[in-house]
DRENLUM-805866 format. One line per 2 residues: number of its first residue (from 1); their letters; for each residue x, y, z of N, C-alpha, C. Coordinates in Angstrom, 1 decimal. Each point is the difference from the previous one (the first is absolute). Example, Ala and Ser with C-alpha at 12.3 -4.5 7.8 and 13.67 -1.06 7.14 Angstrom:
REM residues 2
1> AS> 13.2:-5.7:7.8:-0.9:1.2:0.0:0.9:1.2:0.0 ~ -0.4:1.1:-0.7:0.9:1.1:0.0:-0.8:1.1:0.8
//
This chain:
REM residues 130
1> XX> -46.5:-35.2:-42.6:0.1:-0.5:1.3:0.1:1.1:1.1 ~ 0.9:0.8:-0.3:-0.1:1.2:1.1:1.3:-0.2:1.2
3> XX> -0.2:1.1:1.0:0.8:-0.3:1.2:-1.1:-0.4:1.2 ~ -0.7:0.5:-0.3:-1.0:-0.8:1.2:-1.2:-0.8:-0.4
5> XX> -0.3:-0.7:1.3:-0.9:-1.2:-0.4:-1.2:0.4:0.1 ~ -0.9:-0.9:-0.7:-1.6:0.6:-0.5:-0.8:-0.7:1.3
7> XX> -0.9:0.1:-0.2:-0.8:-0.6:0.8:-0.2:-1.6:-0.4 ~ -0.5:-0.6:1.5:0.0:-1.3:-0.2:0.6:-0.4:-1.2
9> XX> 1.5:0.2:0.0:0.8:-0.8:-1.4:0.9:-1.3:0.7 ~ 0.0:-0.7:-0.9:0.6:-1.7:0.1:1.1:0.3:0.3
11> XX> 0.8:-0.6:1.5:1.4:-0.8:0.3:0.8:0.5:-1.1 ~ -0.7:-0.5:-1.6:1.6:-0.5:-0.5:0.4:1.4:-0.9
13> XX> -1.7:0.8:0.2:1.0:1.3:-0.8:0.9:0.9:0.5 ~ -0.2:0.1:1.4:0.5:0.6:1.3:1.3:-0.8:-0.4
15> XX> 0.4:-1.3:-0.2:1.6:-0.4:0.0:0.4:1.0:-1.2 ~ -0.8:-0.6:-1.2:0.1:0.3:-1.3:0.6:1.7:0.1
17> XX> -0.6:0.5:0.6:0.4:1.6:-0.1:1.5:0.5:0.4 ~ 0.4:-1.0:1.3:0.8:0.2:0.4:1.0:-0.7:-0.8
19> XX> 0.5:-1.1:-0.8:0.6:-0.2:-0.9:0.1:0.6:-1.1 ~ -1.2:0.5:-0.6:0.3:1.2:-0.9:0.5:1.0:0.1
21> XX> -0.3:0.8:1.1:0.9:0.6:0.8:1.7:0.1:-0.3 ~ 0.4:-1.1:1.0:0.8:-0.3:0.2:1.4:-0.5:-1.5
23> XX> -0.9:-0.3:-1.0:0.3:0.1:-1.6:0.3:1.2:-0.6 ~ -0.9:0.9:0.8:0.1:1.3:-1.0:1.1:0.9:1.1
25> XX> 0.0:0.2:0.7:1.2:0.7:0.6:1.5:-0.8:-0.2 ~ -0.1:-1.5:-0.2:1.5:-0.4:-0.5:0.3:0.8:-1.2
27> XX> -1.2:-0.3:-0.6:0.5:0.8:-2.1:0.0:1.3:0.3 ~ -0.2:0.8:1.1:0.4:1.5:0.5:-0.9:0.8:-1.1
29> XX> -1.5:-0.6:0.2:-0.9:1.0:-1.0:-0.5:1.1:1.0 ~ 0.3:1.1:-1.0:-0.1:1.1:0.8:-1.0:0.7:0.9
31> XX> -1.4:-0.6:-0.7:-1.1:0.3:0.6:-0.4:-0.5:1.2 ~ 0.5:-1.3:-0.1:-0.3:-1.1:1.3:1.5:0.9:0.8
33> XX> 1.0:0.0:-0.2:0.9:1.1:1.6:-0.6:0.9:0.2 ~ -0.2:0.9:-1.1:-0.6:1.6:0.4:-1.2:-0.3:1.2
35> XX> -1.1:-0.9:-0.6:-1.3:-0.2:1.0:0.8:-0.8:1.7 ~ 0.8:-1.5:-1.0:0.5:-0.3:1.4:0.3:0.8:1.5
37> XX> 0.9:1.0:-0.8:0.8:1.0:1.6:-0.8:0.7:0.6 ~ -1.4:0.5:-1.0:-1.2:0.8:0.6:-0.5:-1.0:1.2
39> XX> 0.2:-1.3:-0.1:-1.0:-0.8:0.9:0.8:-0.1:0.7 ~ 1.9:-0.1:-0.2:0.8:-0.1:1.1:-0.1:1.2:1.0
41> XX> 0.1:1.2:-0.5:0.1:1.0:0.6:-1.6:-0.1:1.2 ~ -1.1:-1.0:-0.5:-1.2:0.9:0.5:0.3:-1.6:1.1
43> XX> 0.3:-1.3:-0.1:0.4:-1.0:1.1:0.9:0.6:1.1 ~ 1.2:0.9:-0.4:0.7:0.3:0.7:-0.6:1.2:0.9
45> XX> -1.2:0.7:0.1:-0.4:0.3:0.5:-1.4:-0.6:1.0 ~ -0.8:-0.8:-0.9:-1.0:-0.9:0.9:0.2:-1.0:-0.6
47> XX> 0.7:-1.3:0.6:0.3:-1.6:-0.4:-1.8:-0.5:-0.2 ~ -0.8:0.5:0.3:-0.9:-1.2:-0.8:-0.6:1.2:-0.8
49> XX> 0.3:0.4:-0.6:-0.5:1.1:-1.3:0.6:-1.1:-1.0 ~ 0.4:-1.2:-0.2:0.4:-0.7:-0.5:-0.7:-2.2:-0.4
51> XX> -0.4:-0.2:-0.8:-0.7:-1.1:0.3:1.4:-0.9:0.3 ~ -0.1:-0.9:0.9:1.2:-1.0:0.9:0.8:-0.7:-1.9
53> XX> -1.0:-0.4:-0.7:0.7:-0.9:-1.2:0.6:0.9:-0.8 ~ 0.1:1.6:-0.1:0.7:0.8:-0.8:1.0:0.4:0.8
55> XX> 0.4:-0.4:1.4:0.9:1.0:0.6:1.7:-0.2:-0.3 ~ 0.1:-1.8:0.0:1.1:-0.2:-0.8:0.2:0.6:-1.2
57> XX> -0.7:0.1:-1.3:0.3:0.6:-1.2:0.6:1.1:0.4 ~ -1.0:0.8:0.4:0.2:1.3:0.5:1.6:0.3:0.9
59> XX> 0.4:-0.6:0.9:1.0:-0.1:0.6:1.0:-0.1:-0.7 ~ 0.0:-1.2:-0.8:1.4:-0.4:-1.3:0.0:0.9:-0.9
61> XX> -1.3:0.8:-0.3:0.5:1.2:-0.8:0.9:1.2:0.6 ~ -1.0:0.2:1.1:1.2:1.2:0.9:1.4:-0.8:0.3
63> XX> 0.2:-1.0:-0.3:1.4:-0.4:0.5:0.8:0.2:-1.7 ~ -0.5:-0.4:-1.1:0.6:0.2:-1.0:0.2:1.7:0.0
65> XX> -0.7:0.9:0.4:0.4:1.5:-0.4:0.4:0.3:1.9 ~ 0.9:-0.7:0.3:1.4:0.3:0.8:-0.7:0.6:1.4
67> XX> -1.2:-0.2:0.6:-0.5:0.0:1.2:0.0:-0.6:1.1 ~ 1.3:-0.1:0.2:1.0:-1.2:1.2:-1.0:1.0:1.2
69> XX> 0.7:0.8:0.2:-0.5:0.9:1.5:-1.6:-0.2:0.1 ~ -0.7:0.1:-1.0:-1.6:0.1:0.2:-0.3:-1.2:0.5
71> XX> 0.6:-0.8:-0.8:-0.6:-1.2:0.1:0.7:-0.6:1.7 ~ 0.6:0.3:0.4:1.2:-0.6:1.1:-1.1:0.4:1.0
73> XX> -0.2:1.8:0.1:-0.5:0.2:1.2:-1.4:-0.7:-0.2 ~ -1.1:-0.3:-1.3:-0.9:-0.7:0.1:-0.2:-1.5:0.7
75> XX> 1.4:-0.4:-0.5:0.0:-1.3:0.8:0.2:0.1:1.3 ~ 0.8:1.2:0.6:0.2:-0.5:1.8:-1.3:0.9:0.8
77> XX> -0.8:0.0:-1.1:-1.2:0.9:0.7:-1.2:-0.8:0.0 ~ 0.0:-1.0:-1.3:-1.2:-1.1:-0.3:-0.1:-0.3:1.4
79> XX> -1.4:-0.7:0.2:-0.4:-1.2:1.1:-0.3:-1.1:-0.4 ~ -0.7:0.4:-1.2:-0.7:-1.5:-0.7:1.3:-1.0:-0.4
81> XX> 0.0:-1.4:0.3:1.1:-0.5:-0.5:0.0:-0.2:-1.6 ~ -1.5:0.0:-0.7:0.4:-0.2:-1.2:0.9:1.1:-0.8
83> XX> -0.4:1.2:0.1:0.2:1.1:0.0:1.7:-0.1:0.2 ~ 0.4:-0.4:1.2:1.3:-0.1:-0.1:1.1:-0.5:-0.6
85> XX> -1.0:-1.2:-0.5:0.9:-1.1:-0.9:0.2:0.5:-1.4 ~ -1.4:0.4:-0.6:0.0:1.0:-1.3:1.0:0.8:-0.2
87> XX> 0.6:1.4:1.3:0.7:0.8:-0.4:1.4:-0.4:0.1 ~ 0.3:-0.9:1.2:1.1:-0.5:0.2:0.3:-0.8:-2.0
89> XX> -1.0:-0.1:-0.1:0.2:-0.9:-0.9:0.7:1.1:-1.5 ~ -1.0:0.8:0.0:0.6:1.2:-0.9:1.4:0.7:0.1
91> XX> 0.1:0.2:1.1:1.5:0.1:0.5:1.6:-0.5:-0.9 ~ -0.9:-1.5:-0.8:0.7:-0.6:-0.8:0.2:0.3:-1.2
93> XX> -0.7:1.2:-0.6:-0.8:0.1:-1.2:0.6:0.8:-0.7 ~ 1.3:0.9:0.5:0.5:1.2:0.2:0.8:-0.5:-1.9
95> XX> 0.9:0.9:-0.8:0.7:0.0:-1.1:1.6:0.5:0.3 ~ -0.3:0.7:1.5:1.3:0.9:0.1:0.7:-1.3:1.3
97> XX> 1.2:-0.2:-0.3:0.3:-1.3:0.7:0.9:0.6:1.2 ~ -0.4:1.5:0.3:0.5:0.7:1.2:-1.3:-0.2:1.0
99> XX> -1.0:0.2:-0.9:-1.1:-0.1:0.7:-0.4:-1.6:0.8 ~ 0.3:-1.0:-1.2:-0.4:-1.4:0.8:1.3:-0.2:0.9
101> XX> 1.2:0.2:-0.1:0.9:-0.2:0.8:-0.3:0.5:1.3 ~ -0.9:1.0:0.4:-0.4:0.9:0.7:-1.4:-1.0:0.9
103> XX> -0.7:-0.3:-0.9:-1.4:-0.9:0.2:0.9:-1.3:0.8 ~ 0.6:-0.5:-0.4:1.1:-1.3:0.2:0.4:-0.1:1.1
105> XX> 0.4:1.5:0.4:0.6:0.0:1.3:-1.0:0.4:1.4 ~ -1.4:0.7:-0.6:-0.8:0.1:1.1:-0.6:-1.4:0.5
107> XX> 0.0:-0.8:-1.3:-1.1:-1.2:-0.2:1.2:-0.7:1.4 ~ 1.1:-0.1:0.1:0.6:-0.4:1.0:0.1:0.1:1.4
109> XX> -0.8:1.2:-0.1:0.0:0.9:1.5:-1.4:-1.1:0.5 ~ 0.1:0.6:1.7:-0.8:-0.2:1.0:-1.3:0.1:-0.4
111> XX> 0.0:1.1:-1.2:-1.5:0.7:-0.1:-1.1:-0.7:-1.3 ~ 0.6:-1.4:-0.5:-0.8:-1.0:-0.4:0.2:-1.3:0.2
113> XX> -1.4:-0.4:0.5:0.2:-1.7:0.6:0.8:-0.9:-1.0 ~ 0.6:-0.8:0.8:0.7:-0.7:-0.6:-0.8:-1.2:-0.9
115> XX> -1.4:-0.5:0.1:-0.4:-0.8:-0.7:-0.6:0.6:-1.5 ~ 0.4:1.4:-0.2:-0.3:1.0:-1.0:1.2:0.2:-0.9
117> XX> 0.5:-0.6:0.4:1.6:-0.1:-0.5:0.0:-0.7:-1.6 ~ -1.1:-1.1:-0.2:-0.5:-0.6:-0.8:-0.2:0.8:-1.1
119> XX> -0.8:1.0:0.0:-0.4:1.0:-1.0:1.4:0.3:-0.2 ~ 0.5:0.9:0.8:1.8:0.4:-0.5:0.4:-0.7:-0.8
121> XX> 0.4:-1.3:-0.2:0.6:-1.0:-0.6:-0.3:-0.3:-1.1 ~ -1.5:-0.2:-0.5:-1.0:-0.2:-1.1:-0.2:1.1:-0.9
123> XX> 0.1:1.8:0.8:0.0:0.5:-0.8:1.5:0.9:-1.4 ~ 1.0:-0.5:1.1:1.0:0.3:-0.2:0.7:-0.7:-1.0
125> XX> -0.5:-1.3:0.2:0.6:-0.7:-1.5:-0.7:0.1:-0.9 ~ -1.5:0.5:-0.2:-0.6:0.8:-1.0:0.4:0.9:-0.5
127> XX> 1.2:0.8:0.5:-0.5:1.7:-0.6:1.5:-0.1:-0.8 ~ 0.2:0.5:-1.3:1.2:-0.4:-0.2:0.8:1.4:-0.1
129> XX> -0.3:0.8:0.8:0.6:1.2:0.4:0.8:-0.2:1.2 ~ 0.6:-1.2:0.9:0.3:-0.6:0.6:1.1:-0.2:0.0
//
């Protein structure tokens, strides 16, 4: 299946990628991080060097390998709201519970809408590094 999408390919493999994805960086296979942070490192410099359905994967993995700051200044620099909601959302995703205590306390501040708050809540009783 790949990290990027083929031409004229179906809706559901574009989900499908991103769930697999999203499977293989929980089981922390190594190939899928190592390639992951290549694609974090190359978002973090051009945000659509990235297809929109991989950016969450991509984000929760840089949040599993302890990229609070990357990801922070990504979020108060995003425009796109989806974009927002994804990293904010990563934010949650952290293992070190200095780090989400940290995420916890921005998610409070001025500098995320309050109807975003929702993600906070949803993903925080998911993570059980919490």
């Amino acid at each position: 299946m790949g990290w990027e999408p083929k031409k004229r390919e179906q809706q559901e493999d574009s989900l499908l990628r991103a769930v697999s994805l999203n499977y293989l960086v929980f089981s922390e296979d190594d190939e899928i991080l190592d390639e992951g942070m290549k694609k974090f490192d190359e978002v973090m410099k051009n945000p659509d060097s990235l297809s929109a359905d991989l950016k969450g994967s991509v984000y929760g993995l840089a949040a599993r390998q302890g990229k609070y700051d990357e990801l922070l200044f990504m979020y108060e620099r995003a425009t796109n709201v989806e974009d927002k909601v994804k990293l904010l959302a990563s934010l949650f995703k952290f293992k070190d519970e200095k780090l989400l205590n940290r995420a916890l306390e921005f998610s409070l501040s001025d500098k995320v809408r309050i109807q975003d708050l929702r993600i906070v809540f949803s993903i925080v009783g998911s993570n059980p590094y919490f």
